[in-house]
C-alpha positions in Angstrom: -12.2 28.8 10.8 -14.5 30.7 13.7 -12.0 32.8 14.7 -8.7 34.2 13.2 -4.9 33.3 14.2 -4.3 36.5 16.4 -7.7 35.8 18.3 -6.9 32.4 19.2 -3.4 33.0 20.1 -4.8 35.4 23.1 -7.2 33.1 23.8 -4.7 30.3 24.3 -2.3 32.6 26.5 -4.9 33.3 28.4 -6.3 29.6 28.7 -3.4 28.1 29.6 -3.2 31.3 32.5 -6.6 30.1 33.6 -5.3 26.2 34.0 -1.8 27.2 36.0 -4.6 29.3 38.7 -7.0 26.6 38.9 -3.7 23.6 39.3 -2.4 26.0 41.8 -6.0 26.1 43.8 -6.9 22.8 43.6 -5.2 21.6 46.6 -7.4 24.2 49.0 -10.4 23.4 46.5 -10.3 20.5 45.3 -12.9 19.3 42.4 -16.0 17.2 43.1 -14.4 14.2 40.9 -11.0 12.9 40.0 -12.5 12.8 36.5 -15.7 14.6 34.8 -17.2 12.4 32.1 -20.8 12.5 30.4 -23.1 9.5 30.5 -21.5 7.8 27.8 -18.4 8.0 29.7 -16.5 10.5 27.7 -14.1 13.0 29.2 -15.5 16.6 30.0 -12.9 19.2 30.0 -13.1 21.5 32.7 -13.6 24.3 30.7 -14.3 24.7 26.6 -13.3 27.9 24.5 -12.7 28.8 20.9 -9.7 26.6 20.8 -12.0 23.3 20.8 -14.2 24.8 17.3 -11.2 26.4 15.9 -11.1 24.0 13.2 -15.0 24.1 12.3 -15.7 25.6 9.3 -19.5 27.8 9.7 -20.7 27.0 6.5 -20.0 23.9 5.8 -20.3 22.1 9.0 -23.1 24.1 11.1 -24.4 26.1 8.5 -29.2 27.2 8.6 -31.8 25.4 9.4 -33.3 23.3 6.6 -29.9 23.6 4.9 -27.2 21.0 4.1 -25.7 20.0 6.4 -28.5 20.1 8.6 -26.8 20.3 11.9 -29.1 23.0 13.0 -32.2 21.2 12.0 -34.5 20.2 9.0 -36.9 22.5 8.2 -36.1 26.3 8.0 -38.4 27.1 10.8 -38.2 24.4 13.2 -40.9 24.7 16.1 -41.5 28.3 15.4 -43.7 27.3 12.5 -44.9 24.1 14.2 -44.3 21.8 17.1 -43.0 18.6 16.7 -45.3 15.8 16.9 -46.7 14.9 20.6 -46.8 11.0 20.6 -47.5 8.5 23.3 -46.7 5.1 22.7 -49.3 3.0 24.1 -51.0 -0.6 23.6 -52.0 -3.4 26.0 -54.6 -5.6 26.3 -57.5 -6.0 23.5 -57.9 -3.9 20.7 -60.8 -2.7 22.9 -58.9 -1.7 25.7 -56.4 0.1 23.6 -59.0 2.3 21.3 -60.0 4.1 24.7 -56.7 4.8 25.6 -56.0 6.3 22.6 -59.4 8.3 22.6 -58.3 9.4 25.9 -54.6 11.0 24.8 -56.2 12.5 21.4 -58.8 14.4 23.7 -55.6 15.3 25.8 -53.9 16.8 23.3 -51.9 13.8 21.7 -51.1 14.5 18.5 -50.5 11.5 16.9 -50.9 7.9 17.7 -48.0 5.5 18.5 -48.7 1.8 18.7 -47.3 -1.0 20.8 -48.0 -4.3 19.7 -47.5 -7.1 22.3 -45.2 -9.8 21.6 -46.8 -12.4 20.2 -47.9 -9.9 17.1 -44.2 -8.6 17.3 -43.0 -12.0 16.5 -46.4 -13.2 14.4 -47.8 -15.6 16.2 -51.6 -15.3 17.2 -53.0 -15.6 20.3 -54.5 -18.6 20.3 -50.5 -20.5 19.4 -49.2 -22.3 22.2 -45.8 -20.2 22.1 -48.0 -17.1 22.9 -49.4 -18.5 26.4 -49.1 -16.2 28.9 -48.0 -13.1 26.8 -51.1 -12.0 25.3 -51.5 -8.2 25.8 -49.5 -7.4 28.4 -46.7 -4.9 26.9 -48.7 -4.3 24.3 -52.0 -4.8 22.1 -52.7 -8.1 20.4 -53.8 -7.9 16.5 -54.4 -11.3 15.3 -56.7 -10.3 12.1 -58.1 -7.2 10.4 -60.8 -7.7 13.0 -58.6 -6.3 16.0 -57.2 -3.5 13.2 -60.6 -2.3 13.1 -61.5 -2.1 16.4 -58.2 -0.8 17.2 -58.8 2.6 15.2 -62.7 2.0 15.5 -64.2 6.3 15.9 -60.6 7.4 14.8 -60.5 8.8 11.4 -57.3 7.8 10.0 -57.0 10.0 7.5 -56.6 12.8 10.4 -54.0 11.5 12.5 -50.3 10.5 12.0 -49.7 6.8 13.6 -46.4 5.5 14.3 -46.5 1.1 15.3 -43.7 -0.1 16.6 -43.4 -3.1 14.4 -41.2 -4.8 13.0 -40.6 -8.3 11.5 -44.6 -8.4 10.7 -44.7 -4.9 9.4 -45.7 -5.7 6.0 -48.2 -7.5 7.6 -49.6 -4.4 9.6 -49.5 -1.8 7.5 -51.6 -3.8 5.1 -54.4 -4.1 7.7 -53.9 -0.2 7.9 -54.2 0.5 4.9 -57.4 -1.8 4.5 -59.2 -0.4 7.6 -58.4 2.7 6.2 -59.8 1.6 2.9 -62.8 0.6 4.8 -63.5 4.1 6.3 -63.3 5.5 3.1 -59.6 7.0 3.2 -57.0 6.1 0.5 -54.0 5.1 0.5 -51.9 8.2 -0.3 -53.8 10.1 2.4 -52.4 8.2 5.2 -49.3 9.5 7.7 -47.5 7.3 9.7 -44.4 5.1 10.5 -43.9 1.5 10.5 -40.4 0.9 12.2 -39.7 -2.1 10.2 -35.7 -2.3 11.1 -34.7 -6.1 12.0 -31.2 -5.0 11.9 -31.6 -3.9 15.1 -33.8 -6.8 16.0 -30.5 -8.9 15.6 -28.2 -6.5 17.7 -30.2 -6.0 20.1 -33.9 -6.6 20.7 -34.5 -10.2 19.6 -38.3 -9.9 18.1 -36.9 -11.3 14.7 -38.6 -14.0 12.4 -36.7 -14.6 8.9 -33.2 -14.1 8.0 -31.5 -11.2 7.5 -32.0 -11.8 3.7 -35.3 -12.2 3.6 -36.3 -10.0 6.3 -34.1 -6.8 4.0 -36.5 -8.2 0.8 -39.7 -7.5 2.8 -38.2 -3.9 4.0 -37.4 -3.1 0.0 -40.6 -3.9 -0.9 -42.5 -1.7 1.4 -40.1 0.4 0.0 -41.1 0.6 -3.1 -45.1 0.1 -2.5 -45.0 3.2 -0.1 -43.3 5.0 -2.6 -45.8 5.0 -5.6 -49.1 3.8 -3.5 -48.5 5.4 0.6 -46.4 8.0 -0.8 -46.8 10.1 2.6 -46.0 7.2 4.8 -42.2 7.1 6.6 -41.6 3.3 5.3 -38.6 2.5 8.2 -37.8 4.1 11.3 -34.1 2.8 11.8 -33.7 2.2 15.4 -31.0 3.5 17.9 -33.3 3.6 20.9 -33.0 -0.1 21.1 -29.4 -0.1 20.7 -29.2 2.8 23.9 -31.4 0.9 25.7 -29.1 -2.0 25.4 -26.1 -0.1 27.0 -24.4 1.7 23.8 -22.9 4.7 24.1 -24.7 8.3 22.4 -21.4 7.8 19.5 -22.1 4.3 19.1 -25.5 4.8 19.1 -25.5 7.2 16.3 -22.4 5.1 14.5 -24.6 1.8 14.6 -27.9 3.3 13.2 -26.5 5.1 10.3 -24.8 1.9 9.7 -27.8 -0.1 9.9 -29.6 2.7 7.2 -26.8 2.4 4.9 -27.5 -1.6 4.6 -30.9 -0.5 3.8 -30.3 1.8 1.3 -27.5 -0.3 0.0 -30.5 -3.0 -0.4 -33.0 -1.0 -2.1 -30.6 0.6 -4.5 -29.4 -3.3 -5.5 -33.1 -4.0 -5.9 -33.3 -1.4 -8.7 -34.7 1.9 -6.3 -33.4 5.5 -7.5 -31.9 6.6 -4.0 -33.9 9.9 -4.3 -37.7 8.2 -5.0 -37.6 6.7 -1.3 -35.1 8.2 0.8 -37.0 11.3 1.6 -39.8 8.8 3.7 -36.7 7.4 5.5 -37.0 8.0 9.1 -34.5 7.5 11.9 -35.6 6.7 15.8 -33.1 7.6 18.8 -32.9 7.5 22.4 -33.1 10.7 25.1 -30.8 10.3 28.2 -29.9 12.4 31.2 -26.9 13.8 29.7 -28.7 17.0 28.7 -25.7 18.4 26.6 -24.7 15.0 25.0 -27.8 14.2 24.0 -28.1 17.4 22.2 -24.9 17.4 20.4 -25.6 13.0 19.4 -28.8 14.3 17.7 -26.7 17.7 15.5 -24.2 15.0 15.0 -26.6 12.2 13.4 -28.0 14.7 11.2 -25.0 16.2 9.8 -23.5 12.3 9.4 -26.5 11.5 7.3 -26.2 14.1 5.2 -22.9 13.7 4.0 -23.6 9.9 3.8 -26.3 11.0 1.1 -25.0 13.5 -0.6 -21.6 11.9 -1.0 -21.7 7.9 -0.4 -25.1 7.4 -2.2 -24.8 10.6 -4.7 -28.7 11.6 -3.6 -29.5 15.2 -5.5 -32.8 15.7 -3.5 -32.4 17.6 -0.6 -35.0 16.4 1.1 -33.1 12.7 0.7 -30.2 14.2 2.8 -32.3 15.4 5.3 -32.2 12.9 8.6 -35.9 13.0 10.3 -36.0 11.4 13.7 -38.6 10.6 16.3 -37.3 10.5 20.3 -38.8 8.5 23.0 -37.4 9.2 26.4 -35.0 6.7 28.2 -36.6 4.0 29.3 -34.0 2.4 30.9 -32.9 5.4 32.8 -36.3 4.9 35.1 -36.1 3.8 38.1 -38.5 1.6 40.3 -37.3 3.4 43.4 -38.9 6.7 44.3 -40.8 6.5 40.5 -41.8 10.5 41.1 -37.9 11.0 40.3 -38.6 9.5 37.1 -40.9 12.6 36.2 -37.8 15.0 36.4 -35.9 12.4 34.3 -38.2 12.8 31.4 -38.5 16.6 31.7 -34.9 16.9 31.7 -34.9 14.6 28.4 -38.0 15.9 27.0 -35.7 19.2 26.8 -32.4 17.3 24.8 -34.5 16.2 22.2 -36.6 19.2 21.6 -33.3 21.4 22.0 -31.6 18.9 19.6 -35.0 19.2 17.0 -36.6 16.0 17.1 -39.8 15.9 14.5 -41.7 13.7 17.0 -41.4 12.4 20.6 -42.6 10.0 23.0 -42.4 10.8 26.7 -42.4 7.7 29.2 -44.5 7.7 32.1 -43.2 7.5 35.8 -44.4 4.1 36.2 -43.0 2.4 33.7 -40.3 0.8 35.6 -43.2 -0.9 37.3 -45.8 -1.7 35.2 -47.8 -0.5 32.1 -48.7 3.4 33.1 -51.6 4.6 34.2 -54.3 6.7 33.0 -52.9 9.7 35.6 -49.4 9.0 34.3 -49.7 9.0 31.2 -51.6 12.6 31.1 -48.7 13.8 33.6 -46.0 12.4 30.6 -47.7 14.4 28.1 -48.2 17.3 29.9 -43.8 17.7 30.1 -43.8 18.1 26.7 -46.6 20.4 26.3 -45.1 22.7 29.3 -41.9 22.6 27.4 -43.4 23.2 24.3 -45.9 26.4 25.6 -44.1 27.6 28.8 -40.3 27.0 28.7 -39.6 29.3 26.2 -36.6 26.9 24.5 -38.9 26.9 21.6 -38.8 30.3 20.5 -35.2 29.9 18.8 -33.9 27.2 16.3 -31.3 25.2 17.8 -30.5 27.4 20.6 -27.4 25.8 22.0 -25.6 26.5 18.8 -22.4 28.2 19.2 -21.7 26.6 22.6 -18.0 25.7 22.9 -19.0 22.6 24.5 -22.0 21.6 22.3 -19.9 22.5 19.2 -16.9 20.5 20.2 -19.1 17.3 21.5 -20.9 17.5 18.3 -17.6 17.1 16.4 -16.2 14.2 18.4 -19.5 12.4 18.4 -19.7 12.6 14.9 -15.7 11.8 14.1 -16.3 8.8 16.9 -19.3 7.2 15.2 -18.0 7.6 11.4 -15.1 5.5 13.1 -17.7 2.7 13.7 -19.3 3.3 10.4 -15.2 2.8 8.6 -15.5 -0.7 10.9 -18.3 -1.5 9.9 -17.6 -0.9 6.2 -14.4 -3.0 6.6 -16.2 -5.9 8.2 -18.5 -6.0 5.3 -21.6 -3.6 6.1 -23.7 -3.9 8.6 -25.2 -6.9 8.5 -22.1 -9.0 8.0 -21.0 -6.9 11.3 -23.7 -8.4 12.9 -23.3 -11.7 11.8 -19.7 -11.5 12.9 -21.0 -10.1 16.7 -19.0 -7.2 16.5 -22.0 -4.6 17.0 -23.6 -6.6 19.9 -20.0 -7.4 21.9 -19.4 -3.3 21.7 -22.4 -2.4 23.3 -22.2 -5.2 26.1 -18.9 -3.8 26.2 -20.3 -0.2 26.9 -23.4 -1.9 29.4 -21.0 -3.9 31.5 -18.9 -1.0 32.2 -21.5 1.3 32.8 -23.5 -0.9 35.4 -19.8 -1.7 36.9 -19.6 2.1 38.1 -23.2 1.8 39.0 -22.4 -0.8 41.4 -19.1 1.3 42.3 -21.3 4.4 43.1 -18.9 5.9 40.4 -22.0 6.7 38.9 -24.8 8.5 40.7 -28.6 7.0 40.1 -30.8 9.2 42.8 -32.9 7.1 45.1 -31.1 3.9 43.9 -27.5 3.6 44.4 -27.9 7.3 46.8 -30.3 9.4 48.4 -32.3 5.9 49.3 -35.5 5.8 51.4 -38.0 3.9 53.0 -40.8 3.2 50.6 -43.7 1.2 50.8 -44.7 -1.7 48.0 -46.4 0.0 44.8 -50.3 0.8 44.6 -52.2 1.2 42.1 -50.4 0.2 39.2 -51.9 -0.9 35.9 -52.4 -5.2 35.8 -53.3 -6.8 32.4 -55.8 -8.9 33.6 -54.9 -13.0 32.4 -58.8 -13.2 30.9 -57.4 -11.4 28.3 -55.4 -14.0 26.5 -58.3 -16.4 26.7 -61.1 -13.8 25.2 -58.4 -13.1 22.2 -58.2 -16.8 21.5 -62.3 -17.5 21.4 -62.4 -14.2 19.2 -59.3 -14.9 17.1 -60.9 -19.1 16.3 -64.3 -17.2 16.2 -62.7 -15.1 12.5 -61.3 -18.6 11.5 -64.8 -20.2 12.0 -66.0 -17.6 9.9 -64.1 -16.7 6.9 -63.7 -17.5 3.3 -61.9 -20.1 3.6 -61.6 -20.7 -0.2 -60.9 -17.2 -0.3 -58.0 -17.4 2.3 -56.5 -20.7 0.6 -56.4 -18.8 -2.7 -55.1 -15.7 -0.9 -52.5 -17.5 1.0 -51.2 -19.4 -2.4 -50.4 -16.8 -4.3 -48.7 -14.7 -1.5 -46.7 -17.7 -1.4 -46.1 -17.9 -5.3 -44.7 -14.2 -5.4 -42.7 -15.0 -2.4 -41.1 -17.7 -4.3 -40.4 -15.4 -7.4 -39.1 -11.7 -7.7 -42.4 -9.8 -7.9 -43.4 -7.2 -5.0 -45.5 -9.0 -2.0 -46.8 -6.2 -0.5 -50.0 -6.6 -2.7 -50.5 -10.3 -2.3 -50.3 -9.5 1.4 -52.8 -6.9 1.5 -55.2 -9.0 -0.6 -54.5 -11.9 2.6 -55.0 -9.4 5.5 -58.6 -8.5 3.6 -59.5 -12.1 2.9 
């Protein structure tokens, strides 16, 4: 316990004094709201004191930095040593397009690179298919061979930066062409940095860029596994996804109850397919959501960690400490921006910008004002990364490690989130994991649930948007905002039929069999696929 039995009895005289003032006053001052709740709906207490932590154990439950559990953070030093990793997600158009954008962010202080495919790479189809008409690069890049790879990261040395591609289904795919264009700049294999996302659990729940079954999808993701793990040993092989299922209307508990659940099927999987738990869970890497719920989102992230490593430690028996360790990348809320008055948007993301680097995120992602419009701009990208570099050199919330420890109300919201999501994860478990879950609906009609009754007090003005639902103005159409020009699919199918014109087609044949032989068997694909990407 925090604090001893004599302490907390005062404390709870006291408190209850406090209440019988405020229920006396209330009828000359009455409160704002009938009821205070944070953005995932959840009660607020009017006031928090020792009496909501009393039952929190220091050591065990909040403990150091870079200590089990972890709550505080994973590495001893946090952002006093170094900053987290400044990201920004970007991809449209041609390969061409997209290398200048990303020699534009590196020269502004980007740190790393994060990659947005469009969708007919997200779902492997190449731009020349019919099913890709009309969605070639535009909300993202479009790779078709190890062609576009190369031009992609053409002048960027890859074994300097860190890149992060938001891929999925195909990532196998990918990551070969990474490493091979890394292989062709004269940078091996175990020198490269990066994250593939590679979760199609949460394709099914709640995204939709799926290809195979869940079966076969969770054979691919093991075998990356285990490639990464003795060849791209640096390389985060899966960055299990809860900013999809926020964005899709869960709650911060369900968001951080579904992703664990989805990284237990995984490890689950790889364990079954013969992995020691501790030679791949250390390049395990998790991926959550920012909201406006400063405090919330703060406590979700302490929460997730602390989860995680009990699930490690205890459910999976890990003895590294490093495989307890939950490592997370943020990208703000995308679905918080608004097309109205789009400058609000730039407080939104400083305001989320601060929950994740308050709650110790290893990477982040800041959206851009625009991007409830279109693609961002040049100008609003810069403006997105400069929020986190102001934060990171000027607020001065970087100077302590997890500075909202010891907040009654940060303390107790970590707590219920935690308790509330290992509730989901005990469903879950009961239904038959995660992917049975899925199969059964149960993840996807809980976070409709959660969406329909958050847009219903939306529409009620129970919830307050600024400058859509309240505080509405006059504004003029949209100028200037960034347009994918149509050209583009047709110049990606003349250069995608240009590479079939062109190759070994003997080679590819061969290439193509024996990918499709080891699929049919037990071995590893991951190098038949590299050998196809090269050939």
């Amino acid at each position: 316990m925090m604090f001893n039995e004599e302490t907390l009895k005062e404390i709870k005289a006291k408190s209850d004094e406090y209440d019988a003032q405020v229920a006396a006053g209330l009828a000359k001052r009455p409160e704002r709201l009938a009821k205070f709740v944070t953005g995932s709906g959840e009660d607020v207490k009017r006031l928090y004191t020792p009496l909501d932590v009393q039952n929190t154990n220091y050591a065990e439950e909040i403990g150091f930095p870079g200590e089990y559990p972890f709550t505080r953070g994973v590495q001893d030093t946090m952002y006093r040593g170094r900053f987290w990793t400044m990201r920004m997600y970007a991809g449209f158009a041609t390969a061409e397009a997209s290398n200048e954008r990303y020699k534009y962010l590196i020269a502004n202080g980007s740190m790393g690179l994060s990659v947005a495919m469009d969708l007919p790479t997200q779902i492997g189809y190449d731009s020349d298919d019919s099913l890709s008409e009309g969605e070639v690069g535009k909300v993202g890049v479009a790779i078709d061979s190890l062609a576009d790879m190369e031009i992609l990261f053409g002048g960027i040395d890859l074994g300097e930066v860190s890149t992060s591609m938001t891929i999925n289904a195909p990532a196998s795919v990918l990551l070969a062409m990474y490493i091979a264009v890394a292989e062709k700049q004269g940078t091996t294999a175990d020198k490269l940095r990066g994250t593939i996302q590679n979760d199609v659990l949460k394709e099914y729940i709640a995204r939709g860029t799926y290809i195979f079954p869940p079966a076969a999808s969770i054979r691919l993701i093991t075998n990356i596994f285990e490639y990464c793990s003795k060849e791209v040993p640096q390389w985060n092989t899966i960055s299990i996804s809860g900013y999809h299922i926020r964005e899709a209307g869960s709650t911060a508990a369900q968001e951080v109850g579904f992703t664990l659940a989805d990284g237990i099927a995984y490890v689950d999987a790889a364990i079954k397919a013969g992995l020691d738990v501790d030679s791949f869970a250390s390049r395990l890497s998790f991926f959550f959501n920012a909201h406006n719920d400063l405090l919330e989102e703060v406590a979700k992230y302490r929460a997730a960690r602390r989860l995680w490593a009990k699930i490690m430690k205890d459910r999976f028996k890990a003895k590294k400490s490093k495989s307890w360790s939950l490592k997370f990348h943020t990208q703000t809320g995308g679905s918080t921006l608004t097309a109205q008055q789009p400058e609000n948007n730039i407080v939104r993301v400083a305001i989320q910008t601060l929950a994740a680097v308050m709650g110790g995120t290893q990477s982040l992602h800041t959206n851009s004002k625009d991007e409830a419009l279109a693609l961002p701009t040049e100008d609003s990208v810069r403006v997105a990364l400069r929020t986190q570099q102001i934060v990171a050199y000027e607020s001065g919330v970087t100077n302590s490690i997890d500075p909202l420890a010891g907040s009654y109300f940060v303390e107790a919201k970590t707590n219920e989130i935690e308790a509330k999501a290992m509730e989901y994860i005990k469903k879950i478990d009961d239904l038959g994991g995660a992917v049975a879950a899925i199969e059964k609906g149960y993840i996807q009609q809980e976070i409709m649930d959660s969406a329909y009754n958050y847009q219903k007090d939306i529409e009620a003005g129970k919830t307050v948007i600024v400058g859509m639902n309240k505080f509405q103005i006059e504004e003029q159409p949209p100028k200037d905002l960034l347009k994918v020009d149509p050209s583009v699919g047709e110049s990606m199918k003349k250069k995608t039929q240009g590479v079939r014109a062109s190759r070994d087609q003997a080679a590819t044949d061969a290439a193509l069999a024996a990918l499709k032989k080891a699929c049919e068997g037990d071995e590893n694909v991951m190098p038949y696929i590299l050998a196809a990407v090269k050939t």
